[in-house]
Biotite code that builds the C-alpha atoms (Angstrom):
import biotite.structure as struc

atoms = struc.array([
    struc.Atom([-46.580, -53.886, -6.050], chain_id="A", res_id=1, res_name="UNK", atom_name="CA", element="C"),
    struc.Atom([-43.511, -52.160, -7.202], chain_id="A", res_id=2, res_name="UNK", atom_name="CA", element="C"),
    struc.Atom([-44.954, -48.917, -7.740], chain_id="A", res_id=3, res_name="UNK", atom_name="CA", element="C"),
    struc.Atom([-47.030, -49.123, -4.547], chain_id="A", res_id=4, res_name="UNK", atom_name="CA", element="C"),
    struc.Atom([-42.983, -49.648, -2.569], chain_id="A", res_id=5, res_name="UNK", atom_name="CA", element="C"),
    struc.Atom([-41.224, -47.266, -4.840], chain_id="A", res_id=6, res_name="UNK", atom_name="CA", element="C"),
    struc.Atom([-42.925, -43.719, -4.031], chain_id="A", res_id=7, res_name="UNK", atom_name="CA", element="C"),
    struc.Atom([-42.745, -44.525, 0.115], chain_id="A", res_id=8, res_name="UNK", atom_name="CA", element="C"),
    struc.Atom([-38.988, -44.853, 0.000], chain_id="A", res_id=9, res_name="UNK", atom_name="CA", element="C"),
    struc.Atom([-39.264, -41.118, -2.195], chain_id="A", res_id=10, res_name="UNK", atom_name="CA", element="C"),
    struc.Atom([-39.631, -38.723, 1.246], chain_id="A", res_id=11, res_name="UNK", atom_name="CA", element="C"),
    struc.Atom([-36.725, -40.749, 3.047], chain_id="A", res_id=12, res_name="UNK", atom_name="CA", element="C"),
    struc.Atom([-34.702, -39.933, -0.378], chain_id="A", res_id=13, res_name="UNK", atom_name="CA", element="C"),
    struc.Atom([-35.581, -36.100, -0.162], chain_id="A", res_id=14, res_name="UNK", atom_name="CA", element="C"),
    struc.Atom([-34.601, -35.978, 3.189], chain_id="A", res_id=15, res_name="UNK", atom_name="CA", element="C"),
    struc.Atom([-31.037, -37.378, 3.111], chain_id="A", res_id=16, res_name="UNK", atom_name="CA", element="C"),
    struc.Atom([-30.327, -35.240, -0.098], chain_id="A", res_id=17, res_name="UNK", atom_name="CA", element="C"),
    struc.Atom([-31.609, -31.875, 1.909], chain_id="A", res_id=18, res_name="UNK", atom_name="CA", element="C"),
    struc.Atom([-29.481, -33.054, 4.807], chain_id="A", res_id=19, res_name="UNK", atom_name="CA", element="C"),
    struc.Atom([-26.355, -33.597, 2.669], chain_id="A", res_id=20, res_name="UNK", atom_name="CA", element="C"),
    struc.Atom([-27.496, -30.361, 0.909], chain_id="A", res_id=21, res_name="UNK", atom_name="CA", element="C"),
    struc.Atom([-26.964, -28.305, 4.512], chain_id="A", res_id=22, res_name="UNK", atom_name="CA", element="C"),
    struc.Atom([-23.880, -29.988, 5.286], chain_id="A", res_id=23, res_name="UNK", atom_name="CA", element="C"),
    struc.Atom([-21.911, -29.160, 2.037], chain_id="A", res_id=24, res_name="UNK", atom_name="CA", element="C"),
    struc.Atom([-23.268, -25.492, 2.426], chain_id="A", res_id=25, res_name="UNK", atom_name="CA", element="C"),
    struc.Atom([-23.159, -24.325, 5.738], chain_id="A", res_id=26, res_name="UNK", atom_name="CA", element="C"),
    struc.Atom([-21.439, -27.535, 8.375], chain_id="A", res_id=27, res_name="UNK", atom_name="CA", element="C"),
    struc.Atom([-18.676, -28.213, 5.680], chain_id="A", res_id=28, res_name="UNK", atom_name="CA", element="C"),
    struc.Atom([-17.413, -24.797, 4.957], chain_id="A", res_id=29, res_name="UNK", atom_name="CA", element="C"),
    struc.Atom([-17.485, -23.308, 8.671], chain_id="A", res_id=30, res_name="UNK", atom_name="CA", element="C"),
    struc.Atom([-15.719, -26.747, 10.002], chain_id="A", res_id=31, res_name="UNK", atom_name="CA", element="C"),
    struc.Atom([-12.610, -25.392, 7.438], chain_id="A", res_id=32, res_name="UNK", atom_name="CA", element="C"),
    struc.Atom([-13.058, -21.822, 8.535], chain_id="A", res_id=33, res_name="UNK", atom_name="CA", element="C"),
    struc.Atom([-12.631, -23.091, 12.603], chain_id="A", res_id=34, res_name="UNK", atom_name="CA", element="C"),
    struc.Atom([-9.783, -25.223, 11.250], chain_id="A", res_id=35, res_name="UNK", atom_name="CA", element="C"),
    struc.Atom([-7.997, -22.718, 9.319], chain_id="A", res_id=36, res_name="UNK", atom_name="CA", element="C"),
    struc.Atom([-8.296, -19.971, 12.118], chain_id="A", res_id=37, res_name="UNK", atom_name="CA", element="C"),
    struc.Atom([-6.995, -22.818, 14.556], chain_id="A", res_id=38, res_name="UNK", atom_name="CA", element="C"),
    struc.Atom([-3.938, -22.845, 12.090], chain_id="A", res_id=39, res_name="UNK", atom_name="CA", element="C"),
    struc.Atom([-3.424, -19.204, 12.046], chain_id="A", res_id=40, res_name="UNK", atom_name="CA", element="C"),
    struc.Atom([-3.514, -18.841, 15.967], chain_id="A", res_id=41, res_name="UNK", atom_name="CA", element="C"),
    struc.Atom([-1.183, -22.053, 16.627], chain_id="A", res_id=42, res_name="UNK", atom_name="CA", element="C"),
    struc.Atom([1.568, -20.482, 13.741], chain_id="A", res_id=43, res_name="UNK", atom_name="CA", element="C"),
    struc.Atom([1.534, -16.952, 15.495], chain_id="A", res_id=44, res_name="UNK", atom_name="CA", element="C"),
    struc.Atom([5.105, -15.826, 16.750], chain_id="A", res_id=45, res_name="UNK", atom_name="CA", element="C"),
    struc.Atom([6.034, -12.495, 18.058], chain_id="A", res_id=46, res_name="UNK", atom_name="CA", element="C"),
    struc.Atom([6.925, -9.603, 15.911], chain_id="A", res_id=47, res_name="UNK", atom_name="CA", element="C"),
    struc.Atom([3.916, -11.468, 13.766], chain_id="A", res_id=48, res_name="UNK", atom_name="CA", element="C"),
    struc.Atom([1.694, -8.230, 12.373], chain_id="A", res_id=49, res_name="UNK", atom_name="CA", element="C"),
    struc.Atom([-1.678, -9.078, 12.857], chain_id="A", res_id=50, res_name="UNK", atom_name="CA", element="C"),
    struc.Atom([-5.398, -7.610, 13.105], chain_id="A", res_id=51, res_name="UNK", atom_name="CA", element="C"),
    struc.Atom([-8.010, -8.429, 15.681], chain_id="A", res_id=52, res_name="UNK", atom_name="CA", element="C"),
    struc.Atom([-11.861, -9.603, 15.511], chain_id="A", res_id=53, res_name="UNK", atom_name="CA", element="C"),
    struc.Atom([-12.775, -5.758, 16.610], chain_id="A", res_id=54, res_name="UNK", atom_name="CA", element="C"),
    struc.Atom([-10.204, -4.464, 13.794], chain_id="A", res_id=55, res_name="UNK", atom_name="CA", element="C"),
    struc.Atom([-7.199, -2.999, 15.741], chain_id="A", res_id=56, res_name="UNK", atom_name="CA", element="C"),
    struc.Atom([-4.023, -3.718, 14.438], chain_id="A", res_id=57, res_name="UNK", atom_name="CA", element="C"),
    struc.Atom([-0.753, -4.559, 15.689], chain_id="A", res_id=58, res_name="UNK", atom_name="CA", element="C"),
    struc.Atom([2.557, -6.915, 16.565], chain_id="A", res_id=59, res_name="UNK", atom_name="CA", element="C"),
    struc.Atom([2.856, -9.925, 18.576], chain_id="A", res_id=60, res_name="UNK", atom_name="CA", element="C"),
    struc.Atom([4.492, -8.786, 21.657], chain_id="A", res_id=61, res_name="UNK", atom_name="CA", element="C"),
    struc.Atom([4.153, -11.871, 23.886], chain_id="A", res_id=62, res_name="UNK", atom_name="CA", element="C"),
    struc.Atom([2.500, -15.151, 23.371], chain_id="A", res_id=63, res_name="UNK", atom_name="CA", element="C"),
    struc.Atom([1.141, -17.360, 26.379], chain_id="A", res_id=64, res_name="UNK", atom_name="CA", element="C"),
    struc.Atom([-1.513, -20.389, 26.532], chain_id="A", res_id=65, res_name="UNK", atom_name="CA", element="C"),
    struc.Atom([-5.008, -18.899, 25.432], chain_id="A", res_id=66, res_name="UNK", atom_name="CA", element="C"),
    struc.Atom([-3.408, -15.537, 25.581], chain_id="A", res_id=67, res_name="UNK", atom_name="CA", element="C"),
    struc.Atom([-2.080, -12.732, 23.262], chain_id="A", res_id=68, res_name="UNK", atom_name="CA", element="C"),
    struc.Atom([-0.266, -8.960, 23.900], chain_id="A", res_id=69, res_name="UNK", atom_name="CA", element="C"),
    struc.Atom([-0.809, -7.005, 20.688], chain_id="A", res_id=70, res_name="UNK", atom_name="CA", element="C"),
    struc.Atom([1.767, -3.706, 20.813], chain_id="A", res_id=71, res_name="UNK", atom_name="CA", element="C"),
    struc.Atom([-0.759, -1.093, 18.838], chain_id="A", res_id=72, res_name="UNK", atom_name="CA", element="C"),
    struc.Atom([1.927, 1.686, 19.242], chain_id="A", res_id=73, res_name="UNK", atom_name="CA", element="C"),
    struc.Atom([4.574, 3.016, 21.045], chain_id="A", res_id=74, res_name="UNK", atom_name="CA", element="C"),
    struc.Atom([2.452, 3.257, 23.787], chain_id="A", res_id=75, res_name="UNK", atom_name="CA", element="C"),
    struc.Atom([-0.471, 0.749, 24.034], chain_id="A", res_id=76, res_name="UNK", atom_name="CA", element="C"),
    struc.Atom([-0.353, -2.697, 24.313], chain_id="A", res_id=77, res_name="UNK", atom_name="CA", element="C"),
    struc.Atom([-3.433, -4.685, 24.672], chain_id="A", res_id=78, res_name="UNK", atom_name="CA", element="C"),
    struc.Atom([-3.685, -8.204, 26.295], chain_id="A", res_id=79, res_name="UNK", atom_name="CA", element="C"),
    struc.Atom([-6.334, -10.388, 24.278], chain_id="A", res_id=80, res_name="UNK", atom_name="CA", element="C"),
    struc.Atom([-7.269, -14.071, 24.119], chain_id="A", res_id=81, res_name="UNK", atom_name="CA", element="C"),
    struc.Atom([-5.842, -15.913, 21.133], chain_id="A", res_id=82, res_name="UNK", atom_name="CA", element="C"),
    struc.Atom([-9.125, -16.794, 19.393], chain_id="A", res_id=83, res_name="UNK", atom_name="CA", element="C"),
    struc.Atom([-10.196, -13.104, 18.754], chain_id="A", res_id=84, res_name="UNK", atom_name="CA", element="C"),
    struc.Atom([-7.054, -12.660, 16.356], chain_id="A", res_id=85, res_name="UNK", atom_name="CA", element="C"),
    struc.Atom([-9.214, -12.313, 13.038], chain_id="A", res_id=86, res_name="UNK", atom_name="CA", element="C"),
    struc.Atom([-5.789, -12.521, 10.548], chain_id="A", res_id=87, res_name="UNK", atom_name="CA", element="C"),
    struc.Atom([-2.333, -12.129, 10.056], chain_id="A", res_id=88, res_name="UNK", atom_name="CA", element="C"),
    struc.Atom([-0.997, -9.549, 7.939], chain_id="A", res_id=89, res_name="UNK", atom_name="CA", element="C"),
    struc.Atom([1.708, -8.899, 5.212], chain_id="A", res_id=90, res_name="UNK", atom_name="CA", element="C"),
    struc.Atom([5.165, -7.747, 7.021], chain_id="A", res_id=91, res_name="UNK", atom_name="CA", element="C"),
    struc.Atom([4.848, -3.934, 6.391], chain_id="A", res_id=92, res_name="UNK", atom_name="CA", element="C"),
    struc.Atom([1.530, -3.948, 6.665], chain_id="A", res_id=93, res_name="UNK", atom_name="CA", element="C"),
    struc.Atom([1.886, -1.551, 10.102], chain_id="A", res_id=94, res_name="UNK", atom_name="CA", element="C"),
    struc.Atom([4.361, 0.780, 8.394], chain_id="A", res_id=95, res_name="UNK", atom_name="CA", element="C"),
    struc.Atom([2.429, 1.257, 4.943], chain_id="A", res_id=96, res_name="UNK", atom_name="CA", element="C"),
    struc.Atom([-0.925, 2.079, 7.055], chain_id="A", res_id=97, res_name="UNK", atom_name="CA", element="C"),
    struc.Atom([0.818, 4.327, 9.585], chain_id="A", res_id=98, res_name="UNK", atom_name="CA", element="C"),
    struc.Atom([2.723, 6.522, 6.523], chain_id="A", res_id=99, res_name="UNK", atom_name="CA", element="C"),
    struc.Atom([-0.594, 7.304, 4.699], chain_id="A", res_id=100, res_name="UNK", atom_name="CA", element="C"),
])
């Protein structure tokens, strides 16, 4: 009677090990991705160098709630929501890029 009980508990087993399988690979790792961006975004300050989802990059000019002014030059400065600031960069960064 044993071996009869033992292979119908087998598919619920496979199941919760594919299950835990997706959520160390793909739930676990983008859940510290969101939470690490959400760190970046909260820390910005101005004068911050920094480079956007679409790749532009630029300082901090002016921080508000859920929005962002990125200076790209003497000239242009962009008004952006926070969220689609994809890094911050090295201090220099700017300077080094624009002298090449």
């Amino acid at each position: 009677m044993n071996e009869a009980a033992a292979p119908t508990f087998f598919p619920f087993i496979m199941l919760l090990v594919f299950f835990l399988f997706v959520y160390f690979v793909t739930i676990r790792p983008q859940q510290k991705r969101k939470k690490e961006h959400e760190t970046l975004v909260s820390n910005l300050q101005k004068g911050d160098e920094v480079m956007t989802s679409s790749g532009l990059v630029g300082k901090v000019e002016n921080i508000k709630d859920r929005f962002i002014s990125v200076r790209l030059n003497e000239n242009v400065t962009i008004n952006m929501q926070k969220e689609f600031i994809s890094s911050q960069l090295p201090k220099g960064t700017i300077n080094s890029i624009e002298s090449q």
